[in-house]
DOBASE-156381 format. One record per residue: x, y, z of N, C-alpha, C, CB in turn. Coordinates in steps of 0.001 Angstrom, whole numbers, plus 500000, padded with zeros to 6 digits. Atoms other than C-alpha are relative to their C-alpha. Glycine has a CB too. Example, Ala and Ser with C-alpha at 12.3 -4.5 7.8 and 13.67 -1.06 7.14 Angstrom:
<recs>
500890498810500000512300495500507800500900501200500000499008500027501246499180498810499940513670498940507140499230501090500730500414500462498585
</recs>
This chain:
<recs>
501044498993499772682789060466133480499957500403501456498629499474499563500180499536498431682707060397137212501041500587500413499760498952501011498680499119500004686758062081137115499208501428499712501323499505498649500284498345500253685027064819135285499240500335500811499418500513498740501361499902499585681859065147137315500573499774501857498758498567499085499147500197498362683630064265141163500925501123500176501077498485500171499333498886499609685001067310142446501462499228500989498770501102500937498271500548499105688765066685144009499616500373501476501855501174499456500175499549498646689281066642147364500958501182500683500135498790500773498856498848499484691905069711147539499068501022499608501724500121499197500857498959500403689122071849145694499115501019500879499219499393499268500706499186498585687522074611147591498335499351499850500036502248499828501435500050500478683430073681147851499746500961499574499041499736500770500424497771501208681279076159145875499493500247500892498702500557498233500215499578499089680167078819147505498152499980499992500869501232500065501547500240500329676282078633148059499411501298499591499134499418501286500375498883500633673990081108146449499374500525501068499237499885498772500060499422498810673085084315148457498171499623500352500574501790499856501505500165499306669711083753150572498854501774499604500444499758502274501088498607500265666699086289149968500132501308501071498240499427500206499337499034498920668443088222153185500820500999499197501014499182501122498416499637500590671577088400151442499668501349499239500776498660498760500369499397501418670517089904148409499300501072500386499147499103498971500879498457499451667887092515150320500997501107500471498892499718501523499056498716499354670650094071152233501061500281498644501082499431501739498815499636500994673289094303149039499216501260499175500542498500498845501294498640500889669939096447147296500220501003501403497515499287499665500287498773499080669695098288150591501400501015500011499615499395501687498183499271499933673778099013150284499851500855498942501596498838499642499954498924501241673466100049146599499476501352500391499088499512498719500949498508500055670834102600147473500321501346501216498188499457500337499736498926498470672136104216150920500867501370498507501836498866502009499993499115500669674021106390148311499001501287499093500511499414499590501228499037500503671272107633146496498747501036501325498934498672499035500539499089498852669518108445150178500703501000500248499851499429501204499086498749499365672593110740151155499784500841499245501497499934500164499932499265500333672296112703148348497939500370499332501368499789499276501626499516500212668172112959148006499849501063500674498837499043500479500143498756499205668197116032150647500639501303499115500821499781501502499950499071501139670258118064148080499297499701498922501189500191499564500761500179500805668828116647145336498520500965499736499888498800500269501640499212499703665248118053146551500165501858500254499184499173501881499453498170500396667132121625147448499880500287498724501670500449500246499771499089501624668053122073143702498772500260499900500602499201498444500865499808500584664988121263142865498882501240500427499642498844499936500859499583499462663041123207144836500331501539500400499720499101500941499363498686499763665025126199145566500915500421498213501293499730501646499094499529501134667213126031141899499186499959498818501305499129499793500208499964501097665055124498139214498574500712499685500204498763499604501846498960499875661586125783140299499884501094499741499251500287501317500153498298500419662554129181140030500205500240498601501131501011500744499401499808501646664426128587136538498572499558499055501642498648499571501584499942501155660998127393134989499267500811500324498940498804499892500255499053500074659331129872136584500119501173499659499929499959500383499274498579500458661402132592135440499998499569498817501507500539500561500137500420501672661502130669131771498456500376499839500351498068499546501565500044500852657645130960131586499485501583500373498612498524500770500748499106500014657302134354132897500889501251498831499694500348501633499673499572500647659747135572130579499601499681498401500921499960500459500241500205500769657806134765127892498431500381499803500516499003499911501025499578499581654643136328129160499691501582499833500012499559501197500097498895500807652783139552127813498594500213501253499798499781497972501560499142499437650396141877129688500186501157501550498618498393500626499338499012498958650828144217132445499819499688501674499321501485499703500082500739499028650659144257136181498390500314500129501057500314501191501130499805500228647165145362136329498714499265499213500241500856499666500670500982500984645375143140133509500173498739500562500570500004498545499380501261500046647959140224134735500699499520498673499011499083500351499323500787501107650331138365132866499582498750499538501205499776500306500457501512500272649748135382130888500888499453498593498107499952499679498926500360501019652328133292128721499130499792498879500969498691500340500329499721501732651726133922124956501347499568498946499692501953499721499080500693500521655099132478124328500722501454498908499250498455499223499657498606500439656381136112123231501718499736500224499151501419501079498757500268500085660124135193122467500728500946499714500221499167499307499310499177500432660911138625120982500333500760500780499647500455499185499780499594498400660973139861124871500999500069499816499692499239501236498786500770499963664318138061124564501143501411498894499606497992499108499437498881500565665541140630121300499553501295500446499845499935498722500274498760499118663992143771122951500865500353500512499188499988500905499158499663498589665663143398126182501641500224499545499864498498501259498692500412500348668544142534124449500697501406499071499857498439499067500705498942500706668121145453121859500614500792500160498842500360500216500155498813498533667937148062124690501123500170500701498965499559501247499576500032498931669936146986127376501960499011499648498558499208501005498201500247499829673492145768125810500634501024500176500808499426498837498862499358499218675604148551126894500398499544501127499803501177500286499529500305498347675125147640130485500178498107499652498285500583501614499583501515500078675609143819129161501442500687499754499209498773498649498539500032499943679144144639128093500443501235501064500651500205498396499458499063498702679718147498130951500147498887501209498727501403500514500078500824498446679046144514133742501262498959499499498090498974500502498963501014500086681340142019131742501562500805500102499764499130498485498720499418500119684005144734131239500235500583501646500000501259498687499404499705498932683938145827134845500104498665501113499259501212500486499475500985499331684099142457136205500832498875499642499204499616500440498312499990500281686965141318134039500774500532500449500451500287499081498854499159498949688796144180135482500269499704501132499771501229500314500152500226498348687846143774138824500669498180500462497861500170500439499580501102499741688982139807138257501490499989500142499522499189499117498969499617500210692006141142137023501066500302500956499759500760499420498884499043498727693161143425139911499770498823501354499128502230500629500245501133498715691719140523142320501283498701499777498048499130499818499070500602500087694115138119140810501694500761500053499593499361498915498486499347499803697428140806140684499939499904501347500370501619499444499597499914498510696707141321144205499654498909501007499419501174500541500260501618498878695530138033145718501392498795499826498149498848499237499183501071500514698123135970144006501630500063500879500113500266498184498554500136498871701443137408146090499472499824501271501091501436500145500638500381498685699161137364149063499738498628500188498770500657500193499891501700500116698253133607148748501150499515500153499625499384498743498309500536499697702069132971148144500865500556501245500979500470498680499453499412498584703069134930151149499360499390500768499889501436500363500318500471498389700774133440153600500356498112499085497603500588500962499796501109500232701310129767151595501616499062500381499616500140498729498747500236500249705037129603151456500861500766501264500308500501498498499225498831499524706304132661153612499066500468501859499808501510498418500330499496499239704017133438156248500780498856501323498495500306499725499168500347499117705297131263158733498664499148501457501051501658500397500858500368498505703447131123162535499148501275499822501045499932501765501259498839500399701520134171160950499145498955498882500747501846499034500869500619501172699812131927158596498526500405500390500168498226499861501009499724499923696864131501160785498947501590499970500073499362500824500369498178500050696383135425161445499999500379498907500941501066500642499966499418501410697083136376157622498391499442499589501488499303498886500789500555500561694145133837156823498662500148500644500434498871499835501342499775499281691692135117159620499439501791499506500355499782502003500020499117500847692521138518157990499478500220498990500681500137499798501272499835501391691204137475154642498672499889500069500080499026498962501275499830500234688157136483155902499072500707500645499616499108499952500690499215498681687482138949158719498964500844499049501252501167501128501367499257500477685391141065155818498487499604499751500260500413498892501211500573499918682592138202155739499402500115501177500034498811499690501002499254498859681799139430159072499255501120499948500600500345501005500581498470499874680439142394158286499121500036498345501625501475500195500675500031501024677677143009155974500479500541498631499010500514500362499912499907501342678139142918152235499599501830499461498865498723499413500636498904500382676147146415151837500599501035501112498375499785499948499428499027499079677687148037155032502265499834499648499211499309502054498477499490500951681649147471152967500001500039499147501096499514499886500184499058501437680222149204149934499794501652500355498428499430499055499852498696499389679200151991152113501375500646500560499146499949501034498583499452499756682390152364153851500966500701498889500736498878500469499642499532500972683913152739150695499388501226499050500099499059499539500249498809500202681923155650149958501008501076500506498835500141500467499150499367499677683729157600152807501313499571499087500029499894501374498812500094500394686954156373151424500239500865498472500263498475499989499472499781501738686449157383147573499460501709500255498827498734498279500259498765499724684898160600148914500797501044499776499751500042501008499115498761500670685979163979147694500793500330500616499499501153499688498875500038499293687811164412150488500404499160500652500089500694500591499306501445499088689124161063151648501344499937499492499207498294499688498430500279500162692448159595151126500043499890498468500629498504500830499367500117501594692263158374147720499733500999499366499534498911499087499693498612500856691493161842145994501097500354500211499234501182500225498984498929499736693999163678148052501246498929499648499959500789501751498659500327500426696689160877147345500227500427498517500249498482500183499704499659501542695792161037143378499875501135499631499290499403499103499700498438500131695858164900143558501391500319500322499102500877500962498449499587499236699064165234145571500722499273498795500458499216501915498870500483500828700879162524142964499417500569498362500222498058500205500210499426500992699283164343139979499152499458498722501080500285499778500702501371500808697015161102138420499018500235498985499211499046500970501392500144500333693813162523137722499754500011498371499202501187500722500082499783501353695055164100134295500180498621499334501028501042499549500135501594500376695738160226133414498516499107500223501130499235500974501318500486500099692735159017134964498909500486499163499578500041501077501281499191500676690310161426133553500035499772498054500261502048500514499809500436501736692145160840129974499432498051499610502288500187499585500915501174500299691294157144130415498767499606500194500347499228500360501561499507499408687647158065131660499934498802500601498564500404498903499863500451498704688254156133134730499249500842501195501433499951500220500295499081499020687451159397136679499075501033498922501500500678500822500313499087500445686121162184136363500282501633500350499060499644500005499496499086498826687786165790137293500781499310500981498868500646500756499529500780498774688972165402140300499346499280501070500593500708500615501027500476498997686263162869141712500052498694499535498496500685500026499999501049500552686763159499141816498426498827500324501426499533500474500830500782499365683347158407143479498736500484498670499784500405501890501318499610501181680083158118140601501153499652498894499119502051499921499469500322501118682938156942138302500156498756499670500965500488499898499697501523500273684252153617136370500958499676501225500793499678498390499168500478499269686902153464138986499878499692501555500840500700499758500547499598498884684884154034142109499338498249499617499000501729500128500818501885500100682975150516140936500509499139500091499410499381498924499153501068500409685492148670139820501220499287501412500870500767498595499439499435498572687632149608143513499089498989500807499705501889500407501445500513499350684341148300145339499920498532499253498443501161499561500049501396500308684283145089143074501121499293500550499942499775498595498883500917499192687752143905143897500003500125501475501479500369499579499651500299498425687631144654147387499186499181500323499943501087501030501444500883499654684100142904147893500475498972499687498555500221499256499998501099500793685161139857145754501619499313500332499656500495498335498495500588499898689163139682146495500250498723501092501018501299500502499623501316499465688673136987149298499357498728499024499418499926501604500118501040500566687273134931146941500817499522498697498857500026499856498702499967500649690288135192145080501177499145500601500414501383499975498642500348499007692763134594147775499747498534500496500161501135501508499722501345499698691281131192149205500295499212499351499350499505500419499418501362500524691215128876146121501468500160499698499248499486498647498799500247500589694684130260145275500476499674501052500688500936499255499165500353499085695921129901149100500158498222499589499358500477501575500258501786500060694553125951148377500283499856499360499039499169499996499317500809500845696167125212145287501321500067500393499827500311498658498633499945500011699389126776146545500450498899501593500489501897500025500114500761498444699273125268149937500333498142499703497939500289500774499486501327500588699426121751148168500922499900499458499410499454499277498581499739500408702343122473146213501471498969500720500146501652500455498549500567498873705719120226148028501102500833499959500763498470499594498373498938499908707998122450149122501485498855499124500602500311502532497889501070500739711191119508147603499508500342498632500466497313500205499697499373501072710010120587144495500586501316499637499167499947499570499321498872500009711108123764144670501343499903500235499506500793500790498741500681499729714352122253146279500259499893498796500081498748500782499272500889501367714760120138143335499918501372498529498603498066499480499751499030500683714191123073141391500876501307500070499109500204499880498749499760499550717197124622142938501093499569499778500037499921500843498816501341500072719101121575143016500569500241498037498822497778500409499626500140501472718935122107138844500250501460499551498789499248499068499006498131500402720371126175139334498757500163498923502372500059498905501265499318500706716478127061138330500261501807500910498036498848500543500564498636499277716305130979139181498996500140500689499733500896499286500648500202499036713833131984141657498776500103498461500171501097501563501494499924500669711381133349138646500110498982499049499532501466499251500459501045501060712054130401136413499196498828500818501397499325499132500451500766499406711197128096139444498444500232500144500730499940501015501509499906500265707706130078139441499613500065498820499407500998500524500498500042501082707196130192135896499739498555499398500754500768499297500180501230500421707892126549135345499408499020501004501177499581499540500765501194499529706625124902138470499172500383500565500511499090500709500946499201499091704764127489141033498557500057499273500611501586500269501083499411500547702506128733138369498965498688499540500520501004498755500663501352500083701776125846136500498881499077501120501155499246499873500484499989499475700769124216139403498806500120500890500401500054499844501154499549499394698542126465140831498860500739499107500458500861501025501103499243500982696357127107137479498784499262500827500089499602497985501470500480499812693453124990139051499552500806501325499865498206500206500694499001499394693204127373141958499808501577499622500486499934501075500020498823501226693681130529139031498517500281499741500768499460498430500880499838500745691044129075137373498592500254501109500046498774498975501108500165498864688470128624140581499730501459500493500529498978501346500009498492499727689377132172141610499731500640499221500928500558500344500253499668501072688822133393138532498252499956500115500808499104498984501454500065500607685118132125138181499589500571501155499238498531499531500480499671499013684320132577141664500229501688500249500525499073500942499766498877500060685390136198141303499095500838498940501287500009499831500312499452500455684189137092138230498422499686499244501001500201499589501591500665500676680716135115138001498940500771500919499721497936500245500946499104499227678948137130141034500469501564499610500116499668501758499982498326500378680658140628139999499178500248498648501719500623499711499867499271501716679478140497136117498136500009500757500753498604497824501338499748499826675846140296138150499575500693501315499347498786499868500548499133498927676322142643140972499483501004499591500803500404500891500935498683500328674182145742141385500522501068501290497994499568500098499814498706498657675279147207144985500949500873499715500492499490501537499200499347500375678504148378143932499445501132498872500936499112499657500273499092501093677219150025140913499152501166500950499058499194498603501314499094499296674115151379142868500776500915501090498634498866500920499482498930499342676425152895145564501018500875499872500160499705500813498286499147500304679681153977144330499864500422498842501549499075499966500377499434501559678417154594140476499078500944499869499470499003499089501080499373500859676209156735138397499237499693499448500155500486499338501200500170501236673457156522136189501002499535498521498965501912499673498840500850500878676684155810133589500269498671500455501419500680500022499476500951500133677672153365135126499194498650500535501134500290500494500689500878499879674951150993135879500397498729499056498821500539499865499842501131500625675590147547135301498593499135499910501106499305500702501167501353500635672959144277133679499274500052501682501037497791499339500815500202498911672132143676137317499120501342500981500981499252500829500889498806500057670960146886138036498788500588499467500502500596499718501179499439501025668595147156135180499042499131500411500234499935498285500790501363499271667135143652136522499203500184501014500867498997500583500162500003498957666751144769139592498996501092500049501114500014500669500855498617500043664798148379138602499043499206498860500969501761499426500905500564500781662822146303135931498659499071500849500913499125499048500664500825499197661484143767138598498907501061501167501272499019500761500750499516498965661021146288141603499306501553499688500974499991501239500894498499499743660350149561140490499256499997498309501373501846500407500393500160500932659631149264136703498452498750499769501271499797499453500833501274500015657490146082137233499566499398498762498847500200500690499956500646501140658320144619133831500440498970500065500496500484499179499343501054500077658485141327134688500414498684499234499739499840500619499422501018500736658800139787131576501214500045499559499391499770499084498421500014500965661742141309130304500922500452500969500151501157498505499345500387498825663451141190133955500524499093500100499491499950500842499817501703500270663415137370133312500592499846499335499149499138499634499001500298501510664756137534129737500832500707500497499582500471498318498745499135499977667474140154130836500850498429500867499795501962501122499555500204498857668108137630133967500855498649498626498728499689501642499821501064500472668024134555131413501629500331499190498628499580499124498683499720501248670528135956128707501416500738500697499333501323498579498855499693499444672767137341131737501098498342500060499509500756501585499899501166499623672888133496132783500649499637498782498800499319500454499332500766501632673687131988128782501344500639499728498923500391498371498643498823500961676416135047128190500633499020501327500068502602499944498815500224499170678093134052131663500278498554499778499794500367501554500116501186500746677389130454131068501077499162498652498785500339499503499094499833501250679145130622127538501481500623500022499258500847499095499061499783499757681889132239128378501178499337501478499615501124499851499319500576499388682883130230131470500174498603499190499523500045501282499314501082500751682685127294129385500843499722499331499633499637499514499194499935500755684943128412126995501210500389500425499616500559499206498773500010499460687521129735129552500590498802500337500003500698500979499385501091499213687388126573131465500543498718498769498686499383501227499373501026501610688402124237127994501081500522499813499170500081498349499023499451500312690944127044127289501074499851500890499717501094499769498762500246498918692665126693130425500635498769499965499577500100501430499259501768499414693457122791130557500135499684501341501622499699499604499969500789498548692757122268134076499144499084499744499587500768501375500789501534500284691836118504133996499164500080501436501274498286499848500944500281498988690527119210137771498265500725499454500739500773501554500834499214500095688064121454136212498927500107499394500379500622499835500281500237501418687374120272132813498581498687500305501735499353499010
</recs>
């Protein structure tokens, strides 16, 4: 009994149990995490979720501005608005699909040129993309007025090459005026939105190892099989980032529409925006805002599953 019970003398001693110190600071360790992130934490709340119940309860609220509103739990707000105002629900999704569209044709060789190609221009290509966040959001929607203007460059180029009868057949334009049209918006969305195109793809491509490409040489890959099978691939998780980040603030802009469009072409956030400030219907401002949120909501969920980016998923 005393073999079993007599500890050897090569055995380590046990270690002693931790003191009421010990143990305070290992709780104080666990929790330092939860302190770092209590300062956002309290943002959401206070800036993200406060408004979302507020905007849930006033969209459900009946009475005017005059009387006052008062929630009555009026849910059919929700089919009304809805009712009414889908054209400009599928006009905002269809012009900021497009606009994602032409942001990805034209961001995507740009990314690969300054990723791969630019060289000791890298930094300058990349101070380039973002030199338009200097300058106000609403003062390079205006600019683009002059530009789409009846007599600016882009008429007189698509007059001189003979376009318009194409444009005007795809009611893109109108006559010979491309400003107050679908194409005048859509122009104004990708330019506004295209750097947020170009960075996540510079950053997925930018990671990339150049020896793969080698080695995809080394096996007499062509240049476009080497991007079809490894480039692209690759860089779907900055596709997909550019993608949302592109086409999740256009399907709810209003400036573009409001300056470069028509009364046609008003998009969802437009109607929001004349419902709230000049209409002062603010229940069904809320429900428009809510069911913009669920449609975009629903449909990024279902891209981002479709894609298979595991960074994303």
């Amino acid at each position: 009994m005393n073999a079993l019970t007599t500890p050897r003398a090569d055995e380590p001693p046990a270690a002693a149990a931790p003191g009421p110190a010990a143990r305070a600071a290992v709780r104080r360790g666990k929790l330092v995490p939860y302190w770092l992130l209590l300062p956002g934490i309290l943002w959401l709340l206070l800036f993200f979720a406060a408004p979302l119940v507020y905007q849930a309860s006033t969209s459900v609220q009946t009475g005017s501005l005059e009387e006052g509103f008062s929630v009555t739990w009026h849910f059919a707000t929700y089919a009304d608005a809805l009712r009414e105002y889908w054209p400009q629900f599928l006009r905002s999704v269809g012009y900021a699909a497009t606009a994602t569209v032409l942001c990805l044709a034209l961001g995507y060789p740009l990314a690969y040129l300054i990723a791969f190609r630019a060289g000791r221009w890298r930094n300058l290509l990349m101070i380039l993309v973002i030199a338009p966040f200097f300058t106000s959001f609403l003062i390079r929607t205006l600019a683009w007025k002059t530009i789409l203007a009846d007599n600016g460059p882009v008429v007189s180029a698509l007059d001189s090459l003979h376009l318009f009868d194409v444009t005007s057949t795809l009611g893109i334009t109108e006559g010979h005026r491309v400003l107050a049209t679908p194409l005048a918006v859509v122009c104004g969305l990708t330019y506004n939105f295209l750097p947020f195109m170009i960075l996540p793809l510079y950053t997925s491509l930018e990671r990339i190892d150049p020896r793969l490409h080698e080695a995809a040489g080394d096996l007499y890959a062509r240049p476009l099989t080497t991007f079809r099978r490894v480039t692209f691939p690759l860089s779907l998780p900055g596709v997909v980032a550019g993608t949302l980040l592109t086409f999740i603030p256009a399907c709810g802009d209003y400036i573009n529409a409001e300056l470069l469009g028509s009364t046609d072409q008003k998009m969802i956030g437009n109607v929001i925006q004349s419902q709230f400030l000049r209409v002062l219907d603010y229940p069904t401002a809320a429900a428009l805002s809510f069911l913009l949120m669920a449609a975009i909501l629903a449909m990024v969920t279902v891209y981002i599953r479709r894609s298979g980016t595991e960074e994303l998923v």
